[in-house]
C-alpha angles and dihedrals in degrees: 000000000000136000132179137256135212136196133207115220103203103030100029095224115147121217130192141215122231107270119258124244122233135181137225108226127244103285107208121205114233121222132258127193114257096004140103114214108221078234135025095198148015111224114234104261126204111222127190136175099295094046107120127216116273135176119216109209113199118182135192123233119200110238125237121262148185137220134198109205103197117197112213125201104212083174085070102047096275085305097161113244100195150303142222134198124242125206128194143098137303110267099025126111119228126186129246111215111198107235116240141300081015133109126194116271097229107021088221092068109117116240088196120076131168129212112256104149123093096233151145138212084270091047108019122163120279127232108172106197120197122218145166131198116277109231127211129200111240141165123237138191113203133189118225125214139160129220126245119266132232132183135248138195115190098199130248106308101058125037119279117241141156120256131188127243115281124221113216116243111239137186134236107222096333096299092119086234100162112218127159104240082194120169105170133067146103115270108236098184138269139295123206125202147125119271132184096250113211108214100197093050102023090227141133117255108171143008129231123216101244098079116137118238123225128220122187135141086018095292130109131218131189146164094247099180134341103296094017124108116176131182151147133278123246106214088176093054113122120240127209099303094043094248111126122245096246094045093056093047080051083057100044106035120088099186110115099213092060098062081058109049128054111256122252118199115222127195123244126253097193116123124239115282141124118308112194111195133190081245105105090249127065120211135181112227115251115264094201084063114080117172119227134198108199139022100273094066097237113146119258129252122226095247140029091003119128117275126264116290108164139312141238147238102223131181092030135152119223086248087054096064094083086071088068115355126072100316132162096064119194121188103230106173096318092310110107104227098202130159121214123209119202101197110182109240107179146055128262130187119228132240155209118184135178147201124229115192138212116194109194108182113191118197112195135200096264090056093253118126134197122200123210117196115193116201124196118185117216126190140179126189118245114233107216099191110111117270092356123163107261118249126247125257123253117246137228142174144208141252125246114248131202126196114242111257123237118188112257102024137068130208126258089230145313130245110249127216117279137193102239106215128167088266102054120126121178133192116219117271122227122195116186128169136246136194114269116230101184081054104117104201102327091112137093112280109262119229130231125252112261084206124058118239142203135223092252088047116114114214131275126268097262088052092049092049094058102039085055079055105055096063094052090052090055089056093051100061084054095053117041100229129133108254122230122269076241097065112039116109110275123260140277099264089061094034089113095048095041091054087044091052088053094053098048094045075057103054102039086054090056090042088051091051098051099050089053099055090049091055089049093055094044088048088045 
């Protein structure tokens, strides 16, 4: 504001004008994020000469906000496990506390946030947390049982076989969680080991290697990897109406051979599909369950494969083990009490199966023998539909075998390769060994006559003993029959005077012979 001065000349009085006004212009408050100025404006004010200084104080205040913390299960592919609202005021920090039995995701993951969003409870602030289950190591003892088994017969057009008895799946609040709400059973035993225990699902997620194994009714059962249950199969279990399996294949099959020959259980090829039974429900089998035959877990062939002994879950998660594996699992005192039930799924064939025998005996130069016996198993499956045609016999064969050579001698004979049938019946076979004359120098060294001899001499007794033999031995080959004791080559110790006493019986026979012919052409 100004005003103006003037001053007398003569006098030197100075005289004023009246002040002039002025005005502060509109201030107007800038925002800041989050907060609320205690004005948003200052007015525009006139001001003249007798305005007075004044100050004009403007604060911010931070908003209040809101914050949803949501908790999310990467254990369980990002599903969302819960959320909870935080309330506070811009600017200020609040804290996240993981809910229980879980463990940050990645454990650099803050736990402190501040609000810094404008925001309200419709549209709050977002902190996503990530999170997965935290896993103890705990021991269980789990009691083993197997379900009870019942017969099927498919009908005509597709092969008949046995199942067992199938649990519904059912679903805990419409979640579609399977789970085997099975009461019945026969308790086989327990099994003891360490497991990785997951808090939030009470569930098993891994397996260690310490598990016992359990052998009863001469079947054994283990816990072979994480997700795997194997076990045998109990071909003497009841079914519904408390007859056993292989009793009631006794009763309805027609074919002869199987009343004679014990029963060996097989596991199906066939592929999943429909089965329509004559049972009021119809089920598909299910295509996660593959039965095995051996311990290595490789699928079974119809015919000459190894019996039964267990099948596997395949193609499980870790959170699908409770379906089959130790479930119900009760917390006594840090120890899981779970049971386990082992219910059969899918068909077998049944079999009858035989063995044919060869018995090759060998009797060497020196009197020892040595017996080969050859085996060929033979099996036909049983068809257990009612007056149903039997099924043909497998077949085998065997081997050749050839008689180990010894210089000097050659065998009587060998035993030749033969097609093995049901019907197959064999003799024993007896190979015995004879001098051989065509041998040059592979022989033992023969020993010279302590005695001299004539053209007209025999042989000694040792020479005539083993040329009586030799015949024999020739017969033998041609018979069959075993030799007497008599009458085998003699043994190792005499082998060069034998050999010697042969020489010189033939020699004195073709001395003898000589001789003679020379006194016939002087008489003629």
């Amino acid at each position: 504001m100004t005003r103006t001065a003037s001053v007398d000349g003569a006098t030197g009085k100075v005289t004023y004008s009246a002040w002039t006004t002025g005005n502060f212009d509109q201030y107007d408050v800038p925002a800041i994020t989050g907060y609320t100025p205690s004005s948003t404006k200052v007015d525009r004010l006139h001001v003249d000469s007798n305005t007075s200084d004044s100050n004009v104080s403007i604060t911010y205040a931070a908003n209040p906000t809101v914050a949803e913390v949501i908790f999310i299960d990467d254990d369980r592919n990002g599903q969302q496990v819960d959320s909870e609202y935080k309330y506070g005021k811009f600017g200020e920090s609040f804290q996240v506390e993981i809910p229980d039995n879980y463990r940050l995701t990645d454990s650099t993951t803050p736990t402190e946030y501040t609000y810094n969003v404008p925001s309200s409870y419709f549209t709050p602030q977002l902190v996503r947390i990530h999170l997965k289950h935290q896993l103890e190591h705990r021991l269980v003892e789990n009691d083993v049982y197997y379900q009870q088994v019942r017969e099927i017969n498919f009908g005509s057009d597709k092969e008949p076989v046995m199942v067992g008895s199938l649990t519904k799946h059912e679903y805990d609040n419409g979640e579609g969680v399977r789970y085997w709400p099975i009461t019945n059973g026969t308790l086989l035993g327990k099994m003891t080991g360490h497991v990785s225990y997951d808090l939030v699902t009470h569930e098993i997620v891994s397996y260690d290697d310490d598990w016992t194994i359990l052998k009863t009714a001469g079947q054994v059962f283990k816990l072979t990897d994480p997700g795997e249950l194997a076990n045998g199969v109990l071909t003497g279990s009841s079914d519904t109406d408390g007859r056993g399996v292989a009793e009631w294949v006794g009763q309805a099959g027609t074919d002869s051979d199987y009343q004679k020959y014990p029963i060996r259980l097989y596991a199906s090829t066939a592929e999943t599909k429909q089965i329509n039974t004559a049972l009021p429900l119809p089920f598909p089998m299910p295509s996660f369950i593959q039965f095995v035959t051996n311990s290595d877990f490789q699928p079974a062939r119809e015919r000459n494969d190894q019996e039964i002994t267990g099948f596997k879950f395949a193609d499980l998660s870790a959170n699908d083990i409770k379906d089959y594996g130790p479930y119900s699992l009760d917390d006594d005192n840090g120890v899981l009490k779970a049971k386990t039930y082992l219910p059969v799924m899918v068909g077998y064939y049944p079999y009858v199966e035989k063995t044919i025998s060869r018995t090759i005996t060998v009797v060497k130069p020196d009197g020892s023998k040595q017996q080969i016996i050859q085996q060929a198993a033979l099996d036909k499956r049983v068809n257990i539909t009612y007056n149903a045609p039997e099924e043909e016999w497998s077949t085998a064969s065997f081997a050749e075998y050839n008689a180990p050579e010894i210089p000097g001698y050659k065998p009587s004979r060998n035993a030749p390769a033969v097609t093995v049938t049901a019907k197959s019946e064999f003799s024993p076979i007896l190979i015995t060994y004879l001098p051989d004359p065509t041998a040059q120098g592979e022989g033992p060294a023969t020993t010279e006559p302590t005695t001299p001899s004539t053209g007209s001499q025999k042989s000694n007794p040792q020479g005539v003993r083993v040329s009586a033999a030799t015949p024999g031995m020739a017969k033998l080959a041609d018979t069959g029959k075993t030799a007497p004791v008599a009458a085998q080559l003699p043994q190792t110790g005499n082998n060069q005077e034998s050999l010697a006493a042969v020489g010189l019986a033939l020699f004195g026979l073709t001395s003898g012979w000589l001789g003679l012919s020379r006194k016939r052409r002087k008489q003629d």
